[in-house]
N, C-alpha and C positions, 0 to 999 in steps of 0.2 A: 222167689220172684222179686221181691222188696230189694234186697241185696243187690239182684241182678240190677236192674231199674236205677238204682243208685251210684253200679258204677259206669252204667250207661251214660247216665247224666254226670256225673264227673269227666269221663272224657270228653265229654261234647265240651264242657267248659273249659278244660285242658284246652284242646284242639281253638277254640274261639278265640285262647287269651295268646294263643301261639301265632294265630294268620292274624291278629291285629299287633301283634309285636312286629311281625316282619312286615307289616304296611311302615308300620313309624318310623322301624331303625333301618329302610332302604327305600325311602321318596327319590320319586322320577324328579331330580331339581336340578339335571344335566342343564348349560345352558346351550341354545338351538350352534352359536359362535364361538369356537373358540380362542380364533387367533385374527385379527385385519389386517389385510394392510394396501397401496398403494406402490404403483407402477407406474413409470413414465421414461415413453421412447419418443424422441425428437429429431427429424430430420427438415430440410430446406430441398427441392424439388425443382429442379432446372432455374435456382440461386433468385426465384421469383416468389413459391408456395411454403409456406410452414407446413409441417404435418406433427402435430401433438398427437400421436397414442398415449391414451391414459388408462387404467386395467383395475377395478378396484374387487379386491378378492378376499372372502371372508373361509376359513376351513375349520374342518370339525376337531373333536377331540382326537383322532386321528391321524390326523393331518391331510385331509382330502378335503378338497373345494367343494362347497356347501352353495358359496354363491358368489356370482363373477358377472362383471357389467366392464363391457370391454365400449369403449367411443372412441370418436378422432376429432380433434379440431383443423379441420384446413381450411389456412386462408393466405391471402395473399396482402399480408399487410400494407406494402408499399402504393398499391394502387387502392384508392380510395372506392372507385368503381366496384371494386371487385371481394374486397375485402368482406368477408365473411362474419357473423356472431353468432354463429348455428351450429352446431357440433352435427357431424353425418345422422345421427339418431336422431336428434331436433329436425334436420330434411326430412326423413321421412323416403315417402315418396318424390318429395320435389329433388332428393339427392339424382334421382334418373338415368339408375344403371338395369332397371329393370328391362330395357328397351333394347340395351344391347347383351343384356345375360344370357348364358348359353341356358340356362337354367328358367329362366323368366322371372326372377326372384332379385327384391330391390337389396341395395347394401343393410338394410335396418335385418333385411328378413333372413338373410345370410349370418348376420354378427346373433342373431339370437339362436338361430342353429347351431352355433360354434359354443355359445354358451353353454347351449344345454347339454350339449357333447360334451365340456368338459367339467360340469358338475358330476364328483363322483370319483374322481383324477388326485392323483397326484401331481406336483412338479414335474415327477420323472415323464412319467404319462401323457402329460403337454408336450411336452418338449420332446418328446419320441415321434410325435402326430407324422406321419409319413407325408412328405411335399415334395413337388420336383425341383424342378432347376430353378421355375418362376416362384417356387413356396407357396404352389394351389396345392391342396391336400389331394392324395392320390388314395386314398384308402377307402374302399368301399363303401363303408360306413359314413361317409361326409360327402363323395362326389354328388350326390344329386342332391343335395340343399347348400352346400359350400364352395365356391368356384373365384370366391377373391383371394388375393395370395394373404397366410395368415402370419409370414414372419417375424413383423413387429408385434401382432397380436401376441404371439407365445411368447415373444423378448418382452413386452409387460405382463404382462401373466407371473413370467418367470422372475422377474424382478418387485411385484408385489409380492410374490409367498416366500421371497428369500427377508424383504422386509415387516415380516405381518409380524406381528407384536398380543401379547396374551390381552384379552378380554372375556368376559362373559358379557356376552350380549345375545338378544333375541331378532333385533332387527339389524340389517346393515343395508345402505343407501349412501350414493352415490350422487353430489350434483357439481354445478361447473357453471364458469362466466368467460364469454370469450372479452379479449377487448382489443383494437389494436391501435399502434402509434403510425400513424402515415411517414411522419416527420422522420422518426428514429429508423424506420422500418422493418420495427417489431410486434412480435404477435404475442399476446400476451393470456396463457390460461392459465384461471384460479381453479384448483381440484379440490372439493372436499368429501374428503369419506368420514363415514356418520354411522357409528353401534350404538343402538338404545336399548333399554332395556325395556321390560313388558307393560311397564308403564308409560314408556314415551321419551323416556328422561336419557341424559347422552353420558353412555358409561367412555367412550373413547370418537375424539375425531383425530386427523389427521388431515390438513390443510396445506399443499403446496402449489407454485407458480412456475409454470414453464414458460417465462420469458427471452424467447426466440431472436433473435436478431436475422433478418438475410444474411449482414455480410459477416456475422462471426462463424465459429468453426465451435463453439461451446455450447455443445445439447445438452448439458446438463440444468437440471431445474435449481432453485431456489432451496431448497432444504440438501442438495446433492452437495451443492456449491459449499455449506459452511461458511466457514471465515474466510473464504475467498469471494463472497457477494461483497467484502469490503465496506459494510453501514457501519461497522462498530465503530471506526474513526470517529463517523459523522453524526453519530448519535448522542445527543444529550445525555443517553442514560447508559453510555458505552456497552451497547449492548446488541450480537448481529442479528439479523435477520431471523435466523434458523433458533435461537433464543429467544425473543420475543413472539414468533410463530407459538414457540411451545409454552411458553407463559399462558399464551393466549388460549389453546386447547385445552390445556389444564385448567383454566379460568371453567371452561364451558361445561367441563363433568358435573352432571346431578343437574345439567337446565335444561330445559325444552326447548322445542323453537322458539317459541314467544317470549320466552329469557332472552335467549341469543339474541331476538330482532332486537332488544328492547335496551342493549349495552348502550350507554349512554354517549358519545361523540359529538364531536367541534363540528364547525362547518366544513371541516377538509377531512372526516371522519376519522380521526384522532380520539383515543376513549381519552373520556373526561372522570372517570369515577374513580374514587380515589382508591380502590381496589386493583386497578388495570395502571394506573397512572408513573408507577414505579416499576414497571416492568414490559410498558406495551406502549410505544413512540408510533409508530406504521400506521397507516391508514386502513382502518379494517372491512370498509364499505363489502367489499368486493368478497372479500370472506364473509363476512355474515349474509351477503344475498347467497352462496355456495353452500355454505351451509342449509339456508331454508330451503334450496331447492330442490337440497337431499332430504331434507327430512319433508317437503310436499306430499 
């Protein structure tokens, strides 16, 4: 019985030291992101209305959309009256297509049904979504909570996961600034997409500007453009746009918001710290308010 007893208890210990070896040597330490990235589609609307589609899309180890925040910026920069600094999701209700929906359902409550539809998705999968002629979705699954056309919606979608870029991160946040030139008449939006990690801290942003003109025919944004934004000439530190942009994100990994707010700048917000000073000439106001508003 002694014998028996003993090799009882020897396997129990066996067996104990074996499920605590396979706790340690396979920790859940997946992170929730694996890859971000940033979309932007740009059109002008009877040569009066800017329309910014902006798409910012996080996927998993897999490669499927985990998380996606799809806005619009329209406005009409040229008239001052009219001119917009709300993005349709910032409307809300006051955006006011509730009233003529066939559905009864505002644009806010629409683009969040489209989201959640495509959590889960592939590229391929988006871009399959079945729409008619007008690009309102026809597919059973979306006719009674979806009924605005989603075109440009899937053309940024599909252009943030062909640009999403490798991170680990736990959160991803999305925030934006409209601004526009009456004079110029251009419409002007800063997009910044925001991965943090479990503590708060920012393992990856990605910050660009869709700077609109009415009468130009160039939808391409600020980071699209390269060396064709043409600042390198006129930069002190010969260096363009789309390069100091990435100076500057790279600056941000490992800070919080209250880092970010807290970069140092001129009165024309120019950073002043001698860390940024050699490699960041641009005015960063506009990005670092884009920034906190993603990480609020």
């Amino acid at each position: 019985m002694n014998k028996m007893l003993k090799v009882l208890a020897a396997s129990a210990l066996v067996a104990t030291a074996l499920v605590g070896c396979g706790k340690t040597e396979t920790p859940d330490t997946a992170a929730k992101y694996a890859k971000v990235g940033l979309g932007v589609v740009s059109s002008v609307k009877n040569e009066v209305q800017v329309n910014t589609t902006f798409a910012a899309v996080a996927l998993d180890a897999d490669g499927k959309i985990a998380y996606v925040s799809i806005d619009v910026a329209q406005t009409n920069p040229a008239d001052e009256e009219k001119a917009k600094t709300e993005s349709k999701k910032d409307l809300g209700d006051a955006y006011g297509m509730k009233g003529t929906s066939g559905i009864g359902k505002e644009w806010n409550e629409q683009i969040a049904a489209l989201e959640e539809y495509m959590v889960g998705k592939t590229a391929e999968e988006v871009a399959g979504i079945t729409v008619d002629e007008s690009n309102v979705p026809t597919g059973e699954d979306l006719t009674s909570t979806v009924t605005i056309k989603i075109g440009d919606y899937q053309a940024a979608v599909a252009k943030a996961i062909e640009n999403a870029v490798e991170v680990s991160a736990e959160k991803v946040s999305v925030g934006h600034v409209m601004a526009n030139n009456a004079e110029k008449g251009q419409a002007n939006t800063t997009i910044a997409v925001v991965a943090t990690d479990a503590d708060g801290k920012i393992v990856k942003s990605i910050i660009d500007v869709a700077q609109i003109a009415i009468a130009s025919d160039d939808m391409r944004t600020k980071l699209e453009k390269g060396a064709d934004y043409g600042m390198a000439g006129a930069s002190p530190i010969g260096k363009e746009w789309n390069e100091q942009i990435t100076s500057l994100t790279e600056y941000m990994v490992g800070k919080t918001a209250a880092d970010v707010a807290g970069i140092e700048v001129s009165d024309t917000k120019v950073p002043t710290s001698e860390d940024l000073t050699s490699t960041v000439t641009i005015k960063i106001g506009d990005y670092q308010t884009a920034v906190a508003n993603a990480l609020k």
